[in-house]
N, C-alpha and C positions, 0 to 999 in steps of 0.2 A: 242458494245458500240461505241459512236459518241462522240465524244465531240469538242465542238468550244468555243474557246475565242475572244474578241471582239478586232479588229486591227485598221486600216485605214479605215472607211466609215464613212457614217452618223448617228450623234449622234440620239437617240429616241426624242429625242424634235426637232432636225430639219425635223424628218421625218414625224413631224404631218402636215407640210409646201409641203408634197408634192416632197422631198429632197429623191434620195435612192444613196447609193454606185454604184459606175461607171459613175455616170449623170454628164454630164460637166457644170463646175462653174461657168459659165457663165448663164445655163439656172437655177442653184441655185442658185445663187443670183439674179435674176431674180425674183423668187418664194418668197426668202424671202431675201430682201435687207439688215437686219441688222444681217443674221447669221456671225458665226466669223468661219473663213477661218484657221487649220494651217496646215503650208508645212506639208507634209510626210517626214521620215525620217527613209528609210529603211533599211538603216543596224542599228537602234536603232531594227526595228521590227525584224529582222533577229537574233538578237541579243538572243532578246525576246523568237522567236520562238525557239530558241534551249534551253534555261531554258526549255523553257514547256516542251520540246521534253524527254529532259533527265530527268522530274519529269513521264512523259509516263514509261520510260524504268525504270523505281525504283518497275514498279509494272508487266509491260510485255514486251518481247520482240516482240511479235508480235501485231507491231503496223504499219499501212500504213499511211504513212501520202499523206494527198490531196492537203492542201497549208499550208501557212506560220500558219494559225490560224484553221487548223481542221484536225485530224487523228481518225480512227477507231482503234481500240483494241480488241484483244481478248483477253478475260479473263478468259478461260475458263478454262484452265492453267494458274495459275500467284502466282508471285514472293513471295505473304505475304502468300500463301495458306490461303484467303478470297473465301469462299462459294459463297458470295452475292456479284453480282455486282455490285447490288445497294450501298452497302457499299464502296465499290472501288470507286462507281463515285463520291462521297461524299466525303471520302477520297482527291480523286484526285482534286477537286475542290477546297477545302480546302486548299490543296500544293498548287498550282497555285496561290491561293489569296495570302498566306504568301508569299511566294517568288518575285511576279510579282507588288502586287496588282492589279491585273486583273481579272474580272471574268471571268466565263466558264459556260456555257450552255451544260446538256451533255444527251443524249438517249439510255436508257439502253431497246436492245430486242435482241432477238433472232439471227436474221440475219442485214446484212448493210442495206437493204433499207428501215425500219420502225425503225432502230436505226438512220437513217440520217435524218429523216422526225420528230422522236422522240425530237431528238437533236433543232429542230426547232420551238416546239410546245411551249416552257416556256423560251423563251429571252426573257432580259436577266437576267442573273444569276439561269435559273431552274435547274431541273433535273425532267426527264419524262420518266417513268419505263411502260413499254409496256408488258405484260405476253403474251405468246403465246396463250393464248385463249382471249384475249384480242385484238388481232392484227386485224381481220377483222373489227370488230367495229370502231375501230381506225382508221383504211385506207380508208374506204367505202367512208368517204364523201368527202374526197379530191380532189382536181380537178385535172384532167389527169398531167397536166402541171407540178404539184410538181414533177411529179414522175421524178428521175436522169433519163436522157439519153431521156428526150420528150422534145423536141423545138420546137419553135414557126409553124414551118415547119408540123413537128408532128401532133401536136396540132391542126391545121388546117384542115388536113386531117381527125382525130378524127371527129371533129365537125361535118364534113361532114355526119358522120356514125353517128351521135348521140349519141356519146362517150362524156362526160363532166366530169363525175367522177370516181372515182374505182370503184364505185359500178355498172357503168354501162359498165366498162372494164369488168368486172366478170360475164357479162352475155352474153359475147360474147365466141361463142366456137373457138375452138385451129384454126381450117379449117378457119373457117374466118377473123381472123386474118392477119397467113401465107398469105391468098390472098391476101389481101392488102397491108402486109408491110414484105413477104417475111422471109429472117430465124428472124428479128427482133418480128415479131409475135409473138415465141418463148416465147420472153422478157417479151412483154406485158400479154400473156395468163398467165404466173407465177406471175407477177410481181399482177396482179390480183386477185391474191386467198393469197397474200404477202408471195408468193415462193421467197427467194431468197438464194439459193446456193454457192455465189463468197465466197470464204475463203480471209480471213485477210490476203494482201500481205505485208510484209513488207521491199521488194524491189524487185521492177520495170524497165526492162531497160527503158532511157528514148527516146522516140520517136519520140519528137518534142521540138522547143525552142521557149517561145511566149515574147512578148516584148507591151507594150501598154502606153497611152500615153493621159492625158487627158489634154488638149490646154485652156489658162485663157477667152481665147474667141473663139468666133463659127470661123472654117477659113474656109472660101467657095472659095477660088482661088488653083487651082491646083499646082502650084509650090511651096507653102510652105510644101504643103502633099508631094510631088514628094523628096523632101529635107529632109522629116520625115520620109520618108521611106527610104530613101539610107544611110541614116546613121545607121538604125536598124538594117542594113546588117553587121554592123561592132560591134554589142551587144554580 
C-alpha cells in the first residue's frame, strides 16, 4: 500500500496553466500572471507530516516512509487484524481527513512498485486497488518513465531500443537487458512482468543530505549560486 497526501506544490487548477511542483516562480508566473503565490512553511508541514505518520503507525508498524507527504505500508500484518487492505486504506484516509483535513491518495497491490504507480492513478483524493491478476493490464501501457529508478538518462537510452512502455519492456528478454544496462537490467526485466520483491523498510540508514532552493527569479550570474551553495554546506 502507497499512500500520498497533498503538501507544497501546485494546486490542480494552476496545473491546467502549465504550472508543476518544483518549477521556478518565476517561470509560473510567467505561465499564469494572476495565480496566488503562498510562502511554504515547513515546520507547519513537518508538523503535519508526523500527525499522518503516527495515524500510519495506529494501523502498522511497518511503514517506510519516502518523504514528508508519502510512505508505503505493509499490511499484511496489522494492528486492527483487517483482512482487506482496501478497508485499511479507506479507513486510513478517512483518519487523515478528520484529523488534518487533508486528503490522501492511496494504492492498494501486491508489491511497492504498482502500489506507488497505484497511489498515482486517482489524485486527488482516490483510492486504486490493483489485484494481482490485474497488475499486467494495469502496467502495460505506461510509459517507461513512470517506472521509480528510470530517468531522463534512462529513458533516453530506452528510446533508443524502442523501449516506450512496459509493455514493450516485457518483450524484451533478461540477456538483452543486462547488455545494455548491466546488473540494473535485472530491474527492469522484473520490473516488467510487475516483479517486485523490495519488502517494506521501515528504517533506513541515511545516506545522503539534500538541501534545494527555488530563487523568486531566473539567476543567471554565478556568484549568487557560488553564495547559495556555500551556505548549504552549513544546512
Amino acid at each position: 500500500m502507497c499512500i500520498r497526501d497533498r503538501a507544497t506544490t501546485a494546486s490542480y487548477e494552476a496545473r491546467k496553466f502549465g504550472i508543476h511542483s518544483g518549477m521556478s516562480c518565476a517561470v509560473a508566473r510567467r505561465l499564469c500572471p494572476h495565480c496566488l503565490f503562498i510562502p511554504p512553511d515547513f515546520r507547519k508541514y513537518r508538523r503535519v507530516s508526523e500527525q499522518i505518520h503516527a495515524i500510519f503507525h495506529e494501523y502498522t508498524d511497518r511503514v517506510e516512509s519516502v518523504s514528508l507527504d508519502e510512505a508505503y505500508l505493509d499490511v499484511t500484518h496489522n494492528k486492527k487484524n483487517e483482512p482487506s487492505a482496501t478497508r485499511l486504506a479507506r479507513q486510513i484516509k478517512e483518519r487523515i481527513f478528520a484529523a488534518t483535513g487533508l486528503t490522501a491518495s492511496a494504492g492498494v497491490a501486491a508489491n511497492m512498485f504498482v502500489a506507488k504507480i497505484a497511489s498515482d492513478a486517482r489524485k486527488p483524493d482516490g483510492l486504486c486497488v490493483v489485484r494481482p491478476d490485474q497488475v499486467m493490464a494495469f502496467i502495460r501501457p505506461l510509459p517507461v518513465i513512470k517506472i521509480p529508478g528510470i530517468g531522463r538518462v534512462t529513458d533516453a537510452e530506452l528510446r533508443k531500443l524502442g523501449v516506450r512502455t512496459v509493455a514493450d519492456l516485457e518483450q524484451r528478454p533478461l540477456a538483452f537487458l543486462e547488455e545494455h544496462f548491466g546488473k540494473f537490467g535485472r530491474y527492469l526485466f522484473d520490473i516488467g512482468r510487475g516483479i517486485d520483491e523490495r519488502p517494506v523498510t521501515p528504517w533506513r540508514e541515511r545516506l545522503s543530505y539534500g538541501a534545494e532552493e527555488t530563487f523568486a527569479n531566473d539567476i543567471v550570474k554565478q556568484g549568487p549560486l557560488l553564495d547559495f551553495l556555500l551556505s548549504l554546506i552549513h544546512i
